[in-house]
C-alpha positions as CSV (number, residue, x, y, z in Angstrom):
1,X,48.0,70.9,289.0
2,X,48.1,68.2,292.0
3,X,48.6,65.1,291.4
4,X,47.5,62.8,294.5
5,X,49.1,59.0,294.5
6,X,48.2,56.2,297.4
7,X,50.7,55.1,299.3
8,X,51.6,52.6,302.0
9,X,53.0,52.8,305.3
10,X,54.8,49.8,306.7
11,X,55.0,48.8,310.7
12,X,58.2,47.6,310.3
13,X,61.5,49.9,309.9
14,X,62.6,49.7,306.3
15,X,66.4,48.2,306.5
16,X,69.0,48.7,303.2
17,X,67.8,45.7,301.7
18,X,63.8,46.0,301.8
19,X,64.2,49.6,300.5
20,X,66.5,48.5,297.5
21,X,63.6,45.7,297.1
22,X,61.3,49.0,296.8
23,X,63.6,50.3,293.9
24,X,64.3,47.2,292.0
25,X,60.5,46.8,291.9
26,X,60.0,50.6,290.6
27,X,58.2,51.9,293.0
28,X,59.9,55.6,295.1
29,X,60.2,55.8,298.1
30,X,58.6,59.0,300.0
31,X,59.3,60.9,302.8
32,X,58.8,59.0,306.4
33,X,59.2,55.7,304.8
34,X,56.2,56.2,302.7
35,X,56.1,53.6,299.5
36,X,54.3,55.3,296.6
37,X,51.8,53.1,294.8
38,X,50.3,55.1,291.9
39,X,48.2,52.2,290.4
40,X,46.7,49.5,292.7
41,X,48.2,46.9,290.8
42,X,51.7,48.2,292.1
43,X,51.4,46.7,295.6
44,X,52.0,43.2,294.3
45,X,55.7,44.3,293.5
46,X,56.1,44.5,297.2
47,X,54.4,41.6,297.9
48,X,57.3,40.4,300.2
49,X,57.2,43.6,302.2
50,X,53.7,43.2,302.6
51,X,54.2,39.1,303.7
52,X,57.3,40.4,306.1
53,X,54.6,43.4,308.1
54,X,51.8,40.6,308.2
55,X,54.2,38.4,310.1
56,X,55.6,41.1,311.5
57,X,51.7,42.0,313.4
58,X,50.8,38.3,314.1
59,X,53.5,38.0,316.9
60,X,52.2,39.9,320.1
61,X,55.2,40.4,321.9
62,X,56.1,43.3,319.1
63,X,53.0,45.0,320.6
64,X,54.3,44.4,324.7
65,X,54.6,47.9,326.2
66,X,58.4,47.7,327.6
């Protein structure tokens, strides 16, 4: 039997500290920096993740070509 869980990519490259956010908020960690969310109520532990990757997209130059 499969089990199939969501998860979330990030655009940003996880440092020490966001992934041990990621664990203190219970949520694993998968391969290629892929956080599991197995209930859609989950992504609110992350919800400074998900603040830091919004910010993250609203500046252009982090999309310049270089």
């Amino acid at each position: 039997m499969t089990i199939d869980y969501s998860y979330i990519l990030l655009l940003i490259e996880l440092t020490e500290n966001m992934i041990d956010e990621v664990n203190r908020a219970g949520l694993e960690i998968y391969a290629g920096e892929q956080i599991i969310i197995d209930k859609p109520e989950n992504i609110l532990r992350i919800a400074g993740l998900i603040n830091e990757t919004y910010e993250y997209t609203k500046n252009d130059e982090n999309f310049k070509r270089k």
